[in-house]
N, CA, C and O of each residue as an XYZ file, in Angstrom:
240
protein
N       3.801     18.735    -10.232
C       3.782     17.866     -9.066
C       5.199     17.350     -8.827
O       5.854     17.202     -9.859
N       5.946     16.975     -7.413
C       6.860     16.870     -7.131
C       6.922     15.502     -7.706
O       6.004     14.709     -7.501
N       8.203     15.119     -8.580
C       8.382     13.514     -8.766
C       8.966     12.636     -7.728
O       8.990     11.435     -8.002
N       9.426     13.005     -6.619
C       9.484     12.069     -4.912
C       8.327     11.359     -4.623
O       8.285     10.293     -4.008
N       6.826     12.347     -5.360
C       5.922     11.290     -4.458
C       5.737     10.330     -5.107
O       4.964      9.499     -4.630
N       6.273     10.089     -6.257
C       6.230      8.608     -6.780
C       7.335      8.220     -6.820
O       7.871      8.041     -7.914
N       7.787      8.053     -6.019
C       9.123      7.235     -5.617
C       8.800      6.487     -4.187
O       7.751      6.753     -3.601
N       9.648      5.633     -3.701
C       9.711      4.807     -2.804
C      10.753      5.364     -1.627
O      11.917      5.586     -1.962
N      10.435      5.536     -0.576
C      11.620      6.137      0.160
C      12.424      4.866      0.195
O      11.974      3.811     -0.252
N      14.041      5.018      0.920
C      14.765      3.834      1.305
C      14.305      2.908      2.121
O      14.679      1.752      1.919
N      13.117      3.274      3.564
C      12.566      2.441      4.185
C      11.745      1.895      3.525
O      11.566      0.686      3.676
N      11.008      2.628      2.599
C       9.718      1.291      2.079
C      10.103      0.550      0.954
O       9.331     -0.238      0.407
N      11.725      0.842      0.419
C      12.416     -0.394     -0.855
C      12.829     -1.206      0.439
O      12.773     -2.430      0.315
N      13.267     -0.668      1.760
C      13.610     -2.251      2.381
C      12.373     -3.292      2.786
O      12.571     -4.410      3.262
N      10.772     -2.596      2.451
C      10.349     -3.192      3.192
C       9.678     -4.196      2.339
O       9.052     -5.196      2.689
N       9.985     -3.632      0.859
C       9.482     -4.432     -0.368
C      10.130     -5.289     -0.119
O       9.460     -6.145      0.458
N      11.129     -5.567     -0.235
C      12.362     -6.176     -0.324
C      12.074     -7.378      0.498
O      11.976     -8.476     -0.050
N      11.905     -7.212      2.017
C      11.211     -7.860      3.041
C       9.897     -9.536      2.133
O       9.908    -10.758      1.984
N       8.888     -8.113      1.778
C       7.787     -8.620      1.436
C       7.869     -9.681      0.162
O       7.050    -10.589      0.022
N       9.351     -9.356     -1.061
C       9.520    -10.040     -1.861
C      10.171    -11.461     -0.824
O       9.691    -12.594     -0.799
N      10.889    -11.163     -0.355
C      11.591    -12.541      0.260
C      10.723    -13.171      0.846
O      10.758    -14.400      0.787
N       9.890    -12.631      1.441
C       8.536    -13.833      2.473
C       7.855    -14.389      1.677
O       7.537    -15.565      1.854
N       7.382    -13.553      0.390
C       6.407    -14.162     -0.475
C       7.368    -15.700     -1.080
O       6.694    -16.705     -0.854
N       8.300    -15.925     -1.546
C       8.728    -16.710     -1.726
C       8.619    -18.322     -0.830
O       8.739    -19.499     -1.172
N       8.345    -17.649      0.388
C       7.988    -18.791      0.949
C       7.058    -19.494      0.691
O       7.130    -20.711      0.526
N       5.516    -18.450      0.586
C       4.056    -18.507      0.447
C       3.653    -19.454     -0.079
O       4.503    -20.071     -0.721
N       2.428    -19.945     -0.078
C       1.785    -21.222     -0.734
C       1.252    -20.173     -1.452
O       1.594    -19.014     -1.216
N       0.123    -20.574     -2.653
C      -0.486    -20.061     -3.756
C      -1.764    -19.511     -2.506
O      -2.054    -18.323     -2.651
N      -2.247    -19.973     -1.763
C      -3.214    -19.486     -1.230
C      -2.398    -19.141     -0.586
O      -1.586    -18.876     -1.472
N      -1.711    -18.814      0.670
C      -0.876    -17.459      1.090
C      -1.049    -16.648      0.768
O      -1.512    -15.780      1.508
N      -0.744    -16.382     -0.743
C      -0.562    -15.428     -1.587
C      -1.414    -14.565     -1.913
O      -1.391    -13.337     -1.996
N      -2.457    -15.637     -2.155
C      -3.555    -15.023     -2.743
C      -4.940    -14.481     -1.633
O      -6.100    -14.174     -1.905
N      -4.252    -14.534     -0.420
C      -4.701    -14.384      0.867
C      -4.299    -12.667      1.029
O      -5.080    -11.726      1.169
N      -2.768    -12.655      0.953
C      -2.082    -11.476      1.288
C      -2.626    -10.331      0.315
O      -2.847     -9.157      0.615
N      -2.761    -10.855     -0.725
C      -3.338     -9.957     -2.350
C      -4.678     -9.246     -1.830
O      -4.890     -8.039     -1.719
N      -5.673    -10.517     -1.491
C      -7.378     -9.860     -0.933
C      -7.173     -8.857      0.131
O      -7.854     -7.832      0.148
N      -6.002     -9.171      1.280
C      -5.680     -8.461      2.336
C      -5.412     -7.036      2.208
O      -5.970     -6.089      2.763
N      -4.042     -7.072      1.012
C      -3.818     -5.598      0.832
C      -4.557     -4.921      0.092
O      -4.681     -3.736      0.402
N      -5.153     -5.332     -0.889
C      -6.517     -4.717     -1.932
C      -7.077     -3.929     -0.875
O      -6.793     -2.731     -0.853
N      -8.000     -4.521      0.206
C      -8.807     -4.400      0.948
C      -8.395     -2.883      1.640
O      -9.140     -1.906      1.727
N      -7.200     -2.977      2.030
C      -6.133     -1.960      3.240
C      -6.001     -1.090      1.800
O      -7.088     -0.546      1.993
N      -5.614     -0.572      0.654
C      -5.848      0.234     -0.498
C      -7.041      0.568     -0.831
O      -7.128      1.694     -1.321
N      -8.210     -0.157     -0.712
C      -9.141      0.402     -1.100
C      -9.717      1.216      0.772
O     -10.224      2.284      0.430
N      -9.788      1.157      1.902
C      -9.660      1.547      2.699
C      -8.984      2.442      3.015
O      -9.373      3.110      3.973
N      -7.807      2.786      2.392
C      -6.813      4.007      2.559
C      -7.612      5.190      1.487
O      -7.521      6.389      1.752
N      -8.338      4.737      0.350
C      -8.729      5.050     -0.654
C      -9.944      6.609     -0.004
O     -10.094      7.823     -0.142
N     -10.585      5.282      0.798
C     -11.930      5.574      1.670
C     -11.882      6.842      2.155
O     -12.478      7.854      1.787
N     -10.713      6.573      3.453
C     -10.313      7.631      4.347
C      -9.988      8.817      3.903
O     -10.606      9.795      4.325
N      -8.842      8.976      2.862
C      -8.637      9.739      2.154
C      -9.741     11.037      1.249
O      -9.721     12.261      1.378
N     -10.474     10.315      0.503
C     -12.192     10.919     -0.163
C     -12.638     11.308      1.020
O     -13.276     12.360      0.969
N     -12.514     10.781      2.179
C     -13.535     10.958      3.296
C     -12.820     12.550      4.218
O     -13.344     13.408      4.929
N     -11.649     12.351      3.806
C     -11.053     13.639      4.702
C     -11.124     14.814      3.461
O     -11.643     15.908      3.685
N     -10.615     14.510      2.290
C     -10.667     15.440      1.371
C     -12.929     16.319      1.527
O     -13.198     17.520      1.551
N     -13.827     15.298      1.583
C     -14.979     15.698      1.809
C     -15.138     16.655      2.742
O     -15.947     17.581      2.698
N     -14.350     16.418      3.594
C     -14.452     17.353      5.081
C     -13.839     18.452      4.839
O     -14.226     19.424      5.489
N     -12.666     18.665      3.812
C     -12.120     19.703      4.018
C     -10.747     19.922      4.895
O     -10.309     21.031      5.201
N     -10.061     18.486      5.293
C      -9.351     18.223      5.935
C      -7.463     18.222      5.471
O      -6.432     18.680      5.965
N      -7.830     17.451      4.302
C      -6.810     17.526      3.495
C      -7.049     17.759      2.083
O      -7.868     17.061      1.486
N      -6.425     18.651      1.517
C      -6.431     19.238      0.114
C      -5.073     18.277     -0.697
O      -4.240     17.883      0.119
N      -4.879     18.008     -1.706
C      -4.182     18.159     -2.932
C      -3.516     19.083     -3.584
O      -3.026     18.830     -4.684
């Protein structure tokens, strides 16, 4: 397997980067707001993914 796909391109280290500096602002519930949020959007990407691989859509 190619080792790029576990890497971060340059746009998505700037966007960490982004996401580290805002979080700093955050209240504890902010935080723990944004956490349930993205779980949610990962386990949903998760979904789609199984759901296209089922179809035959996208392979591995």
């Amino acid at each position: 397997m190619d080792s790029d796909v576990f890497e971060l391109s340059l746009e998505q280290e700037f966007q960490m980067r982004l996401i580290q500096e805002s979080a700093q602002n955050m209240s504890r519930e902010q935080m723990q707001d944004m956490l349930l949020q993205t779980s949610k959007l990962l386990m949903l990407k998760d979904n789609a993914i199984k759901n296209m691989m089922r179809k035959g859509m996208f392979t591995l």
